[in-house]
C-alpha positions in Angstrom: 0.0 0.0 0.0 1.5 3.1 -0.8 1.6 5.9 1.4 -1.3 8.6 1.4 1.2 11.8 1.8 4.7 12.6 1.8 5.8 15.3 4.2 7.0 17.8 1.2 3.6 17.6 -1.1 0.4 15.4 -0.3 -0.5 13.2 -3.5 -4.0 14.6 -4.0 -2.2 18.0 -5.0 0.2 15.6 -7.5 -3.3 14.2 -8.6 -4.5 17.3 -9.7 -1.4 18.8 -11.5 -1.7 15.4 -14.1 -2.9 16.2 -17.1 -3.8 13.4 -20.1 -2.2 15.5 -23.3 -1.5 14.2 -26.3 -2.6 10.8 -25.1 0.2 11.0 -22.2 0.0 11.0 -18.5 1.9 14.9 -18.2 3.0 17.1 -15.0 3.3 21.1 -17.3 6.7 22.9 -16.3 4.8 25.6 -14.1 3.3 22.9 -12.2 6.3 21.3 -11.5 8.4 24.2 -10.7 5.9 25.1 -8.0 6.0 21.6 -6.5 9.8 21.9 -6.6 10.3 24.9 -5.3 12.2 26.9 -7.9 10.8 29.1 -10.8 9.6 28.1 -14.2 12.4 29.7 -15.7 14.7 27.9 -13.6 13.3 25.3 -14.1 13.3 25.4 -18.1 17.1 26.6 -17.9 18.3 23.6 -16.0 16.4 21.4 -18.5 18.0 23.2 -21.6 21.3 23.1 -20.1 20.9 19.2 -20.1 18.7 19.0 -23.2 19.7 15.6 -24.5 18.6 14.0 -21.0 15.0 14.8 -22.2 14.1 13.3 -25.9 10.4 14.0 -27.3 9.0 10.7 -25.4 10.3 12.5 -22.0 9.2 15.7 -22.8 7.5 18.2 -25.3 6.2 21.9 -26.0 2.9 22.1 -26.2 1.9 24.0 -29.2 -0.2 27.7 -29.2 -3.2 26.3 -29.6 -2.5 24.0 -26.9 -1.8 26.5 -24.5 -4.3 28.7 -25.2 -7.0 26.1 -24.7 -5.1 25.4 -21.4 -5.3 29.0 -20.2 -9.0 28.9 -21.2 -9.5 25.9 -19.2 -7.7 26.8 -16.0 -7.9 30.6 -16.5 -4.2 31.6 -16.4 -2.9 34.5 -17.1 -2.4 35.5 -20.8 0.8 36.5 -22.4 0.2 40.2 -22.6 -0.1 41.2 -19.2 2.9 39.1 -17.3 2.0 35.6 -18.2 3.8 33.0 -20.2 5.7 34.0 -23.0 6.2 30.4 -24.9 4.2 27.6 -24.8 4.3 25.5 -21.4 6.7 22.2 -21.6 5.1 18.7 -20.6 7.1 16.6 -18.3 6.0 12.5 -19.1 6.7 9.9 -16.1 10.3 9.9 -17.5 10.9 13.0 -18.0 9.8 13.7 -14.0 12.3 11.0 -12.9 15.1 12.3 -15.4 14.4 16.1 -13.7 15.4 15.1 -9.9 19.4 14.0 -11.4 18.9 17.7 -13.3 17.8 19.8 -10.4 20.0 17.9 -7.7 17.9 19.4 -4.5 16.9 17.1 -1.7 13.6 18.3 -1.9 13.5 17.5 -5.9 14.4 13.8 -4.8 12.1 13.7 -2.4 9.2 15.7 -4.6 10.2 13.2 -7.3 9.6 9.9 -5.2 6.3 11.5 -3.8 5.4 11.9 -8.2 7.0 8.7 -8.8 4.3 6.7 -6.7 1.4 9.0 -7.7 1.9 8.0 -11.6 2.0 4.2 -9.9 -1.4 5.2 -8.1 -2.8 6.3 -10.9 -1.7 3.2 -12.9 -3.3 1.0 -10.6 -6.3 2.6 -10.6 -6.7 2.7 -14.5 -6.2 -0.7 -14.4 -8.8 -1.5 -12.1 -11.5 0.3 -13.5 -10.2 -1.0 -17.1 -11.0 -4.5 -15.3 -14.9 -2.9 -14.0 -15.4 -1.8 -17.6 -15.1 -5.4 -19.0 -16.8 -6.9 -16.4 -19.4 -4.3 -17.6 -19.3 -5.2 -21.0 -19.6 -8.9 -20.5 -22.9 -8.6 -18.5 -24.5 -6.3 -21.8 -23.7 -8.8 -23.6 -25.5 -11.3 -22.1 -28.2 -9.1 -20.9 -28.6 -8.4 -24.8 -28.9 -11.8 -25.5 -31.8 -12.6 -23.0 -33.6 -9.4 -24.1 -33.6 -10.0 -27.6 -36.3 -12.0 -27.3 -38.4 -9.6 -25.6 -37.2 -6.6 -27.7 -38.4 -9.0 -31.1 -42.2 -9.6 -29.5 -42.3 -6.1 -28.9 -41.2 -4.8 -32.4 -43.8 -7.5 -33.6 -46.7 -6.0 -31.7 -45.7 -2.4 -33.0 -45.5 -3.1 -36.3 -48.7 -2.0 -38.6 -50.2 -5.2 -40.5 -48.3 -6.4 -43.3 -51.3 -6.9 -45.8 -55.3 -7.8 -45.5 -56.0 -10.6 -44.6 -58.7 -13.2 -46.1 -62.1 -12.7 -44.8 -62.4 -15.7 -42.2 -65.5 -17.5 -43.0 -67.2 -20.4 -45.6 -67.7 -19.6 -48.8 -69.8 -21.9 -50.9 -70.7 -22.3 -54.5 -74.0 -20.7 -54.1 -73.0 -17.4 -52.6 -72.1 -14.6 -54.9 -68.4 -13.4 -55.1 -69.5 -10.1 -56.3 -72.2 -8.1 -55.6 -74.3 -6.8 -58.8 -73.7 -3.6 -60.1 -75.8 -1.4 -59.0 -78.7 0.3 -61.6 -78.1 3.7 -62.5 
């Protein structure tokens, strides 16, 4: 079981700092630069500085667009009036872990471990609920197959006739198929 909280930065506030971009589990630069301590400049220096520690799979720039749907969504600051100049980075589970040998602090080993096991948590949990989802699945399935019966009666019964039918009833050789015409 893995611990609730560390003592630097409790793992609900990690929680919330994940974002799913581009189809990746990501922490942005400005998030992670608060956890550590340090600015977002700092931050981004250190990682230029070492630049081949952090290949597209560990890290990437988000694009304008991307940003500015971010700033819609969490309503940051725009770039005009003392915000963000550039695009935000995106820190994957890698690029996190390669970050704490970059920074060197204590508390940037410590903050990492305390990501480290959130990204665990969260794996756990997808995989849990991936395991509720089939479960899911399986019992539509056979619900589908018991109610199909039920769903075909019904579609019968609400269905308009298909064509006259016959009059029920004897008819002999005596009776008259057709009436007469009628005189005018």
């Amino acid at each position: 079981m893995l611990p609730k909280q560390t003592a630097l930065v409790p793992v609900t506030i990690i929680e919330r700092r994940i974002y799913l971009i581009h189809r990746q589990k990501v922490i942005l630069d400005a998030d992670l630069a608060k956890l550590y301590g340090v600015t977002t400049g700092n931050l981004n220096l250190a990682v230029r500085r070492n630049i081949e520690r952090f290949p597209e799979d560990f890290m990437f720039q988000l694009t304008k667009e991307e940003a500015a749907n971010l700033r819609l969504q969490f309503a940051t600051s725009s770039s005009g009036y003392g915000g963000r100049r550039y695009p935000p980075y995106a820190f994957t589970e890698q690029g996190v872990a390669m970050l704490s040998s970059v920074l060197g602090s204590k508390r940037a080993v410590h903050v990492n471990i305390a990501i480290m096991r959130t990204f665990v948590r969260l794996r756990e949990l997808l995989a849990s609920n991936r395991h509720l989802a089939e479960k899911l699945e399986a019992m539509e399935r056979s619900y589908d197959a018991k109610f199909r019966v039920v769903f075909e009666v019904i579609q019968k019964l609400m269905a308009p006739p298909q064509s006259p039918k016959e009059p029920i009833g004897f008819r002999g050789a005596l009776a008259p198929e057709k009436k007469p015409p009628r005189k005018k």
